[in-house]
N, C-alpha and C positions, 0 to 999 in steps of 0.2 A: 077212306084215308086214315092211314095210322098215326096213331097220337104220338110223341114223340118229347120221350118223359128222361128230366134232369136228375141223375143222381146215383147211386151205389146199389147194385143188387144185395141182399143178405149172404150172396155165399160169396162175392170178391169181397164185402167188409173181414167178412171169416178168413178168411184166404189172410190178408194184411194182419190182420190181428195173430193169426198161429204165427206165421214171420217174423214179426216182430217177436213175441215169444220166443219163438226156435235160437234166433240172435241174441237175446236178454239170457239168457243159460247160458249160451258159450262165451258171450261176455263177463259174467259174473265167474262161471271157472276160470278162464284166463287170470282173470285180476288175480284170485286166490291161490295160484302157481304161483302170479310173479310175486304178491307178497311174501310167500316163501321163500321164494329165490333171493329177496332181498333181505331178509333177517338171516340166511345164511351168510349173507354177505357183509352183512353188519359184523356178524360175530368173527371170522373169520379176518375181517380190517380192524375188529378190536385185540382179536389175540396179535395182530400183526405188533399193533400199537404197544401193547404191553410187554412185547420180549423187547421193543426199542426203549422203552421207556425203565427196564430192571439193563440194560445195554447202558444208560446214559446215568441212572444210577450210579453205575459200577465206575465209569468214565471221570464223573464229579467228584467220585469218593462221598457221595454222601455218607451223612452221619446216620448211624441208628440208634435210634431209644438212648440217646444221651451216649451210647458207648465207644463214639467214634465210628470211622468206615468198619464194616465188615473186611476181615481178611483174606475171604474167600469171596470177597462181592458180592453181587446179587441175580439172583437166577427165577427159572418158572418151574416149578415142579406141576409134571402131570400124572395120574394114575384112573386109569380109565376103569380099572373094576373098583373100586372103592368109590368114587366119585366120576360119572364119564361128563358129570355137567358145570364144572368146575375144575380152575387149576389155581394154584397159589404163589405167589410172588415170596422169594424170602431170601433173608440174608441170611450169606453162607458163612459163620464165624467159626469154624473149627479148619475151614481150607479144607474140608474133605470133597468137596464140587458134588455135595447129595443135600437133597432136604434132608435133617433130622427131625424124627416125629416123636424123638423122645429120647429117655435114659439120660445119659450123662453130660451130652456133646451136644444140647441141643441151648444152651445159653452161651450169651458171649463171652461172660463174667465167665463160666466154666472152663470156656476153651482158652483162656489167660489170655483176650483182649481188651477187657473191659476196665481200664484205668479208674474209673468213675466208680466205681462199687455197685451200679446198676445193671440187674437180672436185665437180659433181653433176649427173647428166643426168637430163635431162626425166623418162625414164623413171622411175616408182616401185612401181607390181606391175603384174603380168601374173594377170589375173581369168578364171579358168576355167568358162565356163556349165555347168551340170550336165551329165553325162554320156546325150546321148541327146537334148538338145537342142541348137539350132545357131538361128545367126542367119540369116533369109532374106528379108530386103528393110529397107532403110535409106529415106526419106523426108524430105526439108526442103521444106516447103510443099507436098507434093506429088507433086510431081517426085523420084523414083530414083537412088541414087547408091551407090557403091560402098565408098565410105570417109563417116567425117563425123567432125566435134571437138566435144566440147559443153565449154565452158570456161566458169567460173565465175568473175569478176574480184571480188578484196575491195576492202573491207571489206561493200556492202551486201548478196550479188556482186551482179553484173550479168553476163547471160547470153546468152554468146554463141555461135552457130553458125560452125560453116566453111565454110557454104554459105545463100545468102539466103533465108531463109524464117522466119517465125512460128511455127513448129513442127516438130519433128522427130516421127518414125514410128518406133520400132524395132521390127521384128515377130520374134519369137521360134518356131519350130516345132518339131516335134517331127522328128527325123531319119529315119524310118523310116516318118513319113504328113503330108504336107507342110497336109493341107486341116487341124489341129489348129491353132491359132495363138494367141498372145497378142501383143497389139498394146502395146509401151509407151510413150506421148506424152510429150512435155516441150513446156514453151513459153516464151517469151520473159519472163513475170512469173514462173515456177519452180514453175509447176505440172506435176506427175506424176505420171500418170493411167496403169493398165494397166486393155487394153479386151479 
């Protein structure tokens, strides 16, 4: 009569044990796609946030550096070969609907709004995209460009490009796998859309 014994051979424990293995890998990848996916998506809800918020800016008429509103409002400058991880928020006091990054036209005092006798240049933050994304391709109508200005004129604003087109494109990627992308639109009535 055969004994008739309780318990696990060594190669079904083995069997369960690689299993379990083989699942703990594709779990632990997953995760670390969709962390990705979600920091692109942070940054991508934050640049959304920031053209609204240089948008509501422009609306308020807030005041800058003591000089009163900008008379050009305020806008997001981006330039993807000088900086592709970073764009800047600034007020546009000469009404030329461009950042200035320099010369003559790049304070308020200069561009003769500054009633207060207070220097205040264009410049107002420098906006850092999440860590691990980067900007990779800029769009006005279409057509590819390397820099672009999206400026907000008050009181209604009214919205304008620094390059001709009905729309801008900003595509956002992921640094480390370029085919990941979020795409975030603006257009001319102040719609912004991320695709």
């Amino acid at each position: 009569m055969l004994l008739k014994r309780k318990g696990f051979t060594i190669i079904e424990v083995l069997v369960v044990v690689f299993i379990v293995m083989i699942l703990s890998v594709i779990g632990v990848a997953n995760y670390q796609g969709g962390e990705d996916d979600a920091v692109l998506k942070i940054a991508s809800n934050k640049l959304k946030q920031d053209l609204r918020r240089a948008e509501i800016m422009a609306m308020s008429t807030r005041e800058f550096d003591g000089s009163g509103c900008p008379q050009g409002g305020y806008g997001i400058h981006f330039d993807k070969i000088n900086d592709d991880e970073k764009y800047i928020l600034f007020a546009d006091c000469d009404k030329n609907r461009l950042y200035d990054t320099g010369g003559d036209v790049n304070k308020c005092k200069e561009a003769g709004e500054d009633p207060t006798g207070v220097d205040a240049e264009e410049f107002f933050e420098d906006i850092k995209i999440e860590s691990g994304v980067k900007i990779t391709d800029l769009k006005v109508g279409g057509a590819s460009s390397d820099s672009l200005s999206i400026t907000f004129l008050p009181p209604n604003p009214e919205i304008f490009f620094s390059r001709a087109g009905d729309t801008i494109e900003i595509t956002l990627s992921l640094e480390n796998d370029d085919t990941k992308t979020q795409v975030v639109t603006v257009n001319k009535t102040g719609l912004i859309n991320i695709k």
